[in-house]
N, C-alpha and C positions, 0 to 999 in steps of 0.2 A: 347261584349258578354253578360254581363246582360241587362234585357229586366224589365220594369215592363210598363206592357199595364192594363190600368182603363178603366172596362165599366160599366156604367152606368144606369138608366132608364131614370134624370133626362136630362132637356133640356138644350144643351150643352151653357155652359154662352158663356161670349165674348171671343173671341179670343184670347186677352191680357191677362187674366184671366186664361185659360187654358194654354196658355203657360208660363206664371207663377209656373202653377202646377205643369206643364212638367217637371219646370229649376229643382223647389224644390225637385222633387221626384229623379230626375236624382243625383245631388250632393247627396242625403241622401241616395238613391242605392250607391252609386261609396264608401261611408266613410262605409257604414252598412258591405261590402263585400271587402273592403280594396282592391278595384280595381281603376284603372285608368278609369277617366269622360268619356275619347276620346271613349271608348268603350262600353259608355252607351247606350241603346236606349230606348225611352219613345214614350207610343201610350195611345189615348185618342178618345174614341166612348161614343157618348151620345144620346140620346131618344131612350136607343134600350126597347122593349117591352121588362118586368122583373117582375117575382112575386118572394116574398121571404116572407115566414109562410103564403101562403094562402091569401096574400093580397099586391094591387099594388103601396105602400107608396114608398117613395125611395129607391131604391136601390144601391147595388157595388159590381162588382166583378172585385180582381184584379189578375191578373199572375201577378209573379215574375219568373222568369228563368234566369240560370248561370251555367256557366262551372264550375265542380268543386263539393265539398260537402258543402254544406250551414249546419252550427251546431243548436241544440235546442237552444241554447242561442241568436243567430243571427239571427235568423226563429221568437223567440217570442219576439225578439226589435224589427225585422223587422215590425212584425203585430198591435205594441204597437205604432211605428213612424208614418206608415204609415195609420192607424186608426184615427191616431189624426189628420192628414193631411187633409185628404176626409171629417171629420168632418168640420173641420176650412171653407175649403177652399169652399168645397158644401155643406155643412149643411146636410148632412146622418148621419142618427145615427150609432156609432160605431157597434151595436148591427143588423146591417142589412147591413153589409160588411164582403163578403169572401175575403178570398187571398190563393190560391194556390201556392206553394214552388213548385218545384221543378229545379232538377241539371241535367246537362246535360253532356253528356262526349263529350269530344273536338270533337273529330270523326263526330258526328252528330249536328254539328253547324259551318255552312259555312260562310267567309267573306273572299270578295277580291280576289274571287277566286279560295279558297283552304277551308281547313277545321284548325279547332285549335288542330288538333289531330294529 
């Protein structure tokens, strides 16, 4: 049910490399939100065309989405973990990365079938 999908401007690295990023952001989602791995899912888009203040240096924007209320406190670890992540791992300045929060209710998020609602 949690979702954190990274896009990008820059040129998507290697493979191994992104999925690396994938594992790391998956487990740090599953501990930030005190949910179960099995139900992570991680998405990773790179060279999309991107401006951020007027100018085409690197960019990120990331969702995060999950069933449930995500708190102020969990929302600004969230953006403090996963800042430093995108940093390390792509070299974008923290400073030129969104991340949008939001919750979703069971109802309106389907797996397997059915909905979590």
């Amino acid at each position: 049910m949690p979702l954190i999908k990274v896009q990008t401007s820059i040129a998507p690295p290697e493979t191994s490399q992104i999925q690396d990023l994938l594992k790391t952001l998956s487990s740090q989602l599953a501990k930030q939100l005190g949910k179960p791995e099995s139900y992570v899912m991680t998405a990773f888009e790179g060279g999309i065309p991107m401006s951020f203040a007027g100018t085409f240096d690197p960019v990120c924007y990331i969702e995060i989405k999950s069933i449930g209320n995500m708190t102020p406190t969990q929302t600004k670890a969230m953006s403090q973990a996963f800042c430093q992540q995108i940093n390390e791992k792509l070299g974008i300045e923290k400073n030129r990365i969104y991340i949008e929060f939001a919750d979703a209710k069971g109802t309106m998020w389907g797996w397997n079938g059915s909905t979590f609602g």
